[in-house]
C-alpha positions in Angstrom: 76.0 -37.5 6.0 75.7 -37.1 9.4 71.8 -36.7 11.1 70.3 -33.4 10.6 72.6 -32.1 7.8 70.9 -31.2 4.4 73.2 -30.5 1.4 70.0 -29.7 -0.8 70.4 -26.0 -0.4 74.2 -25.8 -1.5 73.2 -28.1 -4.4 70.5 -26.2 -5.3 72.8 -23.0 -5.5 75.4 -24.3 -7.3 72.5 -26.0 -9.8 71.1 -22.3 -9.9 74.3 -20.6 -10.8 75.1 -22.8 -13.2 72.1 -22.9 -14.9 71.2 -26.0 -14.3 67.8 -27.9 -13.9 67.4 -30.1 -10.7 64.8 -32.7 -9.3 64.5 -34.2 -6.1 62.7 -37.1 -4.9 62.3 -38.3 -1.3 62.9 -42.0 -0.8 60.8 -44.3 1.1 58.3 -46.8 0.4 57.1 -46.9 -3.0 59.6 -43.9 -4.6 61.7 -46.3 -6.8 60.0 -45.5 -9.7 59.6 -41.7 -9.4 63.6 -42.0 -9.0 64.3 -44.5 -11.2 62.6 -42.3 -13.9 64.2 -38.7 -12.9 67.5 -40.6 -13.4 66.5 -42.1 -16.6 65.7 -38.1 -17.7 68.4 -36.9 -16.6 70.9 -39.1 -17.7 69.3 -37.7 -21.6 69.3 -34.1 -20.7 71.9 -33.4 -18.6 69.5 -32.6 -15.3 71.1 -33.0 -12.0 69.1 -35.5 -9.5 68.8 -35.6 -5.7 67.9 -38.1 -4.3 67.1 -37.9 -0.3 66.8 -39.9 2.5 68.6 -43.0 0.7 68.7 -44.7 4.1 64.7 -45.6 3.9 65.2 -47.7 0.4 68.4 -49.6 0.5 67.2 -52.2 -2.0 67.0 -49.6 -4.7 70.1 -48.2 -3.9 71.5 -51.6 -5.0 70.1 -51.6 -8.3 71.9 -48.3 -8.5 75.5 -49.6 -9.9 73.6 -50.7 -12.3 71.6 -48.3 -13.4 73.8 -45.9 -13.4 76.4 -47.5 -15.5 74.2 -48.6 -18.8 75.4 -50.5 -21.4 72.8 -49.8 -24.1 72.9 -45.8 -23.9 74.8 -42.4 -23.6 75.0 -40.5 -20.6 75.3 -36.6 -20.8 77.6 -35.4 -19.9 76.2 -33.0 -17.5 74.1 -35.7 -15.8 75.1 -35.6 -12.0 73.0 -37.6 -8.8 73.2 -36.3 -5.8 72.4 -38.9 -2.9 71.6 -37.8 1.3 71.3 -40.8 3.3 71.5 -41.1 7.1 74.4 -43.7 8.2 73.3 -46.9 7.8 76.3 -49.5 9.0 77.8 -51.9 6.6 73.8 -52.0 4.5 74.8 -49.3 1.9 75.9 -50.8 -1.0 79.8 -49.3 -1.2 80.3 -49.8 -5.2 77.3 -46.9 -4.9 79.8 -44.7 -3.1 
């Protein structure tokens, strides 16, 4: 994404017209478990998740790959993560991408 461009807005619209609930956390210091448990929710219900500012917590995005691929549970479906981050040279983990 490229500095000063926010897709929350579009994501929130298409959430809205598809009837579809959506949380947001902004990363930084001491988020991982606000995120970490939005994800976990809305990998049961279906909820969309955006996550900003991914650029401020690039040891959680790590963990990512494998949090988002569990071996011991179902993901809905409708589950989808949205991630913003600034660019941050060869730091962000590319499996995440």
């Amino acid at each position: 994404m490229s500095q000063g461009a926010d897709p929350t807005s579009a994501v929130d619209e298409y959430a809205r017209k598809r009837k579809i609930i959506t949380g947001k956390v902004s990363m930084g210091e001491e988020m991982e478990f606000p995120a970490a448990k939005m994800m976990d929710d809305g990998m049961l219900t279906g909820k969309w998740v955006v996550l900003q500012n991914c650029h401020l917590n690039i040891d959680f995005m790590g963990e990512m790959e494998h949090r988002l691929n569990p071996k011991d549970k179902v993901v809905h479906e409708d589950f989808r993560l949205w991630i913003t981050c600034q660019p941050c040279g060869s730091e962000f983990p590319l499996g995440l991408l």
